[in-house]
DRENZADREN-827486 format. One record per residue (C-alpha): x, y, z; residue in three letters. Coordinates in steps of 0.5 Angstrom, whole numbers, padded with zeros to 4 digits, always signed. Each point is the difference from the previous one (the first is absolute). Layout:
N
XYZALA/...
//
This chain:
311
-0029-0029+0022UNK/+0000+0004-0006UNK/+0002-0002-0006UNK/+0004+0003-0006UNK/+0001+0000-0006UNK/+0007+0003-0003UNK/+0000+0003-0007UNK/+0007+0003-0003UNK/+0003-0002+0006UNK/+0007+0001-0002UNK/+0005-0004+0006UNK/-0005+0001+0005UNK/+0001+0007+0003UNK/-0007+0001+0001UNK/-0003-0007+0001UNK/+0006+0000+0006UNK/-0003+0005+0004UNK/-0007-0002-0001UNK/+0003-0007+0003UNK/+0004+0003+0005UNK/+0004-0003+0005UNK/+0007+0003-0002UNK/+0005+0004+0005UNK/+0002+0006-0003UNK/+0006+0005+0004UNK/-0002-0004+0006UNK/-0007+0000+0000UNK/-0005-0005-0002UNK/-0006+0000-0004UNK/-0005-0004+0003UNK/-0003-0006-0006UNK/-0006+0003-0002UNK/-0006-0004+0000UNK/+0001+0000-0009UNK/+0000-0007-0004UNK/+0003+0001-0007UNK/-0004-0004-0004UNK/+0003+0001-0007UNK/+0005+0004-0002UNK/+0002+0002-0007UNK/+0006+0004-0005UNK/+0002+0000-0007UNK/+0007+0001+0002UNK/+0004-0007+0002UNK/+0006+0004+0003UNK/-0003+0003+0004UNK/-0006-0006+0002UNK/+0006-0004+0002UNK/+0002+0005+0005UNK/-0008+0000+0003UNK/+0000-0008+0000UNK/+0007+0000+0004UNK/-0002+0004+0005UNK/-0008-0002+0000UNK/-0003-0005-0004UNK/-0004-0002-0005UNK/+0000+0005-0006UNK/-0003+0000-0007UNK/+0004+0003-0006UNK/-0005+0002-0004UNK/-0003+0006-0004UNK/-0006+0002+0005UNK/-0003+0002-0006UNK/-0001-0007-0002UNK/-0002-0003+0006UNK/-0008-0003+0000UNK/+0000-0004+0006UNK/+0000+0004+0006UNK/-0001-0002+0008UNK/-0005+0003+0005UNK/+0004+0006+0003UNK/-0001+0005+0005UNK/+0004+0005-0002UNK/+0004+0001-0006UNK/+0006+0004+0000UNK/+0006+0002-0005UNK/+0003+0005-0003UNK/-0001+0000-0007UNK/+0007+0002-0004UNK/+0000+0008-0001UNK/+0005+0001-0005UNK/-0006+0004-0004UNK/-0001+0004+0005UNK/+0007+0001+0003UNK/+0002+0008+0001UNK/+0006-0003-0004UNK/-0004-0001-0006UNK/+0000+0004-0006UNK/-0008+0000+0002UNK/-0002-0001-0008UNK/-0004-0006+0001UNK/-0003-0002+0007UNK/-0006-0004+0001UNK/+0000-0002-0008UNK/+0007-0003+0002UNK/+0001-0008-0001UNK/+0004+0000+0006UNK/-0006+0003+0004UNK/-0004-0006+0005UNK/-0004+0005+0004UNK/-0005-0003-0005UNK/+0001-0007+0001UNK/+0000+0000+0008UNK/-0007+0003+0000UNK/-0001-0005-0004UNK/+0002-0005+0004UNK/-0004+0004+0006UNK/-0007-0001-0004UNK/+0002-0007-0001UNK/+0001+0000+0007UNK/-0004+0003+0004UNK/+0004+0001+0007UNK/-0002+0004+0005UNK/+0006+0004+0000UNK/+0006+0002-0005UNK/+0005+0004+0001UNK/+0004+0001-0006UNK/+0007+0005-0001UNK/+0003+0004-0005UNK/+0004+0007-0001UNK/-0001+0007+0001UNK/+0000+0001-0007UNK/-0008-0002+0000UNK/-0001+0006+0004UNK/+0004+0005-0002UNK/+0000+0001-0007UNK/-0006+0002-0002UNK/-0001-0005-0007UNK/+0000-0006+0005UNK/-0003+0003+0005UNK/-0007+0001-0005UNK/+0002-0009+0000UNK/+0001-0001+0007UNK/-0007+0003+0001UNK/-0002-0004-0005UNK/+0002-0007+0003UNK/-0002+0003+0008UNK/-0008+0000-0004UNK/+0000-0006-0003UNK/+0002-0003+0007UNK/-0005+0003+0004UNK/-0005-0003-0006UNK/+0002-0006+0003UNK/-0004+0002+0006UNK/+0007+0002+0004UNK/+0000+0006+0005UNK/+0006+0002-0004UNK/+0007+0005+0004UNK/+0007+0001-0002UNK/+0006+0004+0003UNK/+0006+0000-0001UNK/+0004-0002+0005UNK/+0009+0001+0001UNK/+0003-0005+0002UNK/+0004+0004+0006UNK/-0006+0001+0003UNK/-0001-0007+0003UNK/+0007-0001+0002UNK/+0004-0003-0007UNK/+0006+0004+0000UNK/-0001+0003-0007UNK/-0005+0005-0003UNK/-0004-0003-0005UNK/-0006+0003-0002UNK/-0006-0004-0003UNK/-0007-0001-0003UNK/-0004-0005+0005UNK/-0008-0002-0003UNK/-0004-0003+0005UNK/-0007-0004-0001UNK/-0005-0002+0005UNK/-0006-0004-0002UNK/-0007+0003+0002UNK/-0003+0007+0001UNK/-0001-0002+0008UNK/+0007-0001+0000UNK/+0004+0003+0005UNK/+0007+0000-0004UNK/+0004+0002-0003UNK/+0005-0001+0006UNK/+0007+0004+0000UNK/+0005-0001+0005UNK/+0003+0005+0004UNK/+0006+0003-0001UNK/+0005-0002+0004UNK/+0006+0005-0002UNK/+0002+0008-0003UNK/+0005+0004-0002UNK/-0001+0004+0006UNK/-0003-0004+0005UNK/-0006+0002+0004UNK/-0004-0003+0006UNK/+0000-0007-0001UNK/+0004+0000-0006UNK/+0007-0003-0001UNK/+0005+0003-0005UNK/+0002-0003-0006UNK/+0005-0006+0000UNK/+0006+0003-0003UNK/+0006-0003-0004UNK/+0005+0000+0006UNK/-0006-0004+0004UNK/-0001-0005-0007UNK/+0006-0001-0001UNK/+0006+0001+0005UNK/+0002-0006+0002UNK/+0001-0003-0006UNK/+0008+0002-0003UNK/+0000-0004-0005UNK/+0007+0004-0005UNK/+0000-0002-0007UNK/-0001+0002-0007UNK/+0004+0007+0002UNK/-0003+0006-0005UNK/+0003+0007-0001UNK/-0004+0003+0004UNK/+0004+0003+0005UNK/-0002+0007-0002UNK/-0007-0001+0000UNK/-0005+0004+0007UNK/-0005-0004+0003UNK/-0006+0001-0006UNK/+0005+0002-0005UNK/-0002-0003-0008UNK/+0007-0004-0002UNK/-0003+0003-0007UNK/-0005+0005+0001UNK/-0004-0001-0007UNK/-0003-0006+0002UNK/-0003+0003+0006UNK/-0002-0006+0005UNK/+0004-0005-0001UNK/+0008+0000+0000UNK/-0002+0004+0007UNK/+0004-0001+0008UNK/-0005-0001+0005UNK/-0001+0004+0006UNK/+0002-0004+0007UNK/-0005+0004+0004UNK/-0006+0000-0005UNK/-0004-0006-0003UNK/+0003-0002-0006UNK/-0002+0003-0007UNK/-0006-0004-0003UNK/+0003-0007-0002UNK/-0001-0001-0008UNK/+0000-0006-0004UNK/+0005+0001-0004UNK/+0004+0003+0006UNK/+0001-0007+0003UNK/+0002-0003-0006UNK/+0007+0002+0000UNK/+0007+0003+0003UNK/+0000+0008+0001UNK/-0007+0001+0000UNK/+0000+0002+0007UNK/+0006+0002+0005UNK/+0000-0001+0007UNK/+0000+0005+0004UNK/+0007-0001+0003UNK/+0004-0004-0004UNK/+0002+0001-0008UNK/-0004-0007-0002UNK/-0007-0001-0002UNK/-0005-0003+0004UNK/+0000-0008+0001UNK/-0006-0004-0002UNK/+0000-0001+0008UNK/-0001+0008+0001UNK/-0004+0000-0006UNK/-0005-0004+0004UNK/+0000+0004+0006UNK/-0003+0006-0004UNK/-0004-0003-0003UNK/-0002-0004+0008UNK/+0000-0007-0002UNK/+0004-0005+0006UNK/+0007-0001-0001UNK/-0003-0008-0001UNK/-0003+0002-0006UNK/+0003-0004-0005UNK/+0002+0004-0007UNK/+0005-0004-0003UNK/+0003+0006-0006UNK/-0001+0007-0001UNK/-0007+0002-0004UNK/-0006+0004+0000UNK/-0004-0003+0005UNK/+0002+0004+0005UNK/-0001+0006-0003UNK/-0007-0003-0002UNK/-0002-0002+0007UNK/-0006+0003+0005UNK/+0004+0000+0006UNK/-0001-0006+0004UNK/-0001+0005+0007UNK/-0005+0005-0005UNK/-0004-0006-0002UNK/+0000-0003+0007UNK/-0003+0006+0003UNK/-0005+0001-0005UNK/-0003-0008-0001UNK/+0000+0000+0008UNK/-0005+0007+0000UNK/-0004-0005-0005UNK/-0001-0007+0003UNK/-0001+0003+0006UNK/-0006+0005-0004UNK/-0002-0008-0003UNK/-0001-0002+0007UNK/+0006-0005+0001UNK/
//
């Protein structure tokens, strides 16, 4: 059994997916041999949502924690907000809010044989943060962890929403034959054994819910109800995966429209793009989503690490 320490865990996106045992459009996720053995976030919203659907949560700063249990594998994602393609890019690694530094720390305290820790692109594509993010790879390997990001899109691996991130893996010992990375499973255009990405229309088709009705009558599949805001305010396209879901996408009405009726997409599609079941308990409207690993993505690459751990 490989035992897990969550940091930054929101409301459990990525801790689901590393637990397992979830159906997702009709396919189950096998339970993954994972025991989670402390979980911990700053945000008591989004905490409650993570206890409702998994249990025992601390709330709490992780960088105030001095007490730690024996782990084998550390995971997180550390809020981006400093990093975040959004961003005006003016402070970065200095910024207050970045805790890339407090879940190395906790890696050191550790020591697990593994981590895997997510952020945005922004730590790769932007020239600033990159020099950082090169910074932050080299102080893991210190630690004596053979040490390999990439960064992955959701869609590859059946969540039906393009979303690109950062991923960081660690494995403990120079004789180590990880870091360990899962297969992709789908593409945009599919060959050999690949699948093509899950699309709006297979997400969300047999949910008709009609209410909250936006005059956007006028408004063409990927069409920007106000083109200044670029993103958001944008009607999905039914045969494509959805545009990346974003926090502040999923906190109120006529952020993001259905593809066939005039209304915003309900918290229950909300879920679906971002592949939490539809028995994923979320009570309101909020930034979890937004924030979440999807549970499918974090399934897929937990699973390709417990499995390098021998379990």
């Amino acid at each position: 059994m490989v035992k897990v320490v969550s940091l930054f865990s929101g409301c459990g996106g990525l801790d689901l997916g590393a637990r397992g045992g979830f159906v997702f459009l009709g396919r189950r996720f096998p339970t993954n041999p994972v025991q989670i053995v402390k979980a911990i976030d700053f945000d008591r919203d989004v905490a409650a949502v993570y206890a409702e659907n998994l249990g025992p949560i601390d709330v709490a700063d992780v960088r105030t924690v001095t007490d730690w249990p024996n782990a084998d594998l550390v995971i997180g994602g550390p809020p981006c907000q400093p990093f975040s393609l959004a961003s005006k890019h003016q402070i970065g690694a200095s910024d207050e809010r970045n805790c890339i530094p407090a879940f190395v720390d906790v890696v050191s305290k550790i020591r697990p044989r593994a981590f895997l820790m997510e952020n945005v692109v922004g730590l790769i594509w932007v020239k600033r943060h990159r020099a950082y993010f090169d910074q932050v790879l080299e102080q893991l390997a210190d630690f004596g962890y053979s040490v390999e990001w990439r960064q992955l899109n959701a869609a590859d691996y059946g969540v039906p929403q393009v979303r690109e991130r950062v991923f960081v893996q660690g494995v403990r010992g120079a004789k180590s034959t990880g870091p360990w990375w899962p297969e992709q499973t789908h593409a945009e255009k599919p060959e050999g054994k690949l699948k093509p990405w899950v699309t709006v229309r297979h997400a969300i088709a047999d949910l008709e819910a009609a209410y909250h009705k936006d005059r956007i009558g006028h408004l063409p599949e990927g069409g920007l109800r106000y083109p200044r805001y670029k993103s958001s305010n944008r009607r999905m396209f039914a045969d494509r995966p959805f545009f990346t879901i974003k926090c502040d996408q999923t906190v109120k009405l006529g952020s993001v429209f259905h593809p066939w009726f005039n209304r915003s997409l309900t918290l229950t599609e909300l879920k679906r793009a971002c592949s939490f079941p539809d028995d994923f308990v979320i009570q309101k409207r909020g930034k979890a989503l937004g924030n979440a690993v999807p549970p499918v993505l974090a399934w897929h690459l937990v699973r390709a690490i417990a499995r390098g751990l021998g379990q």
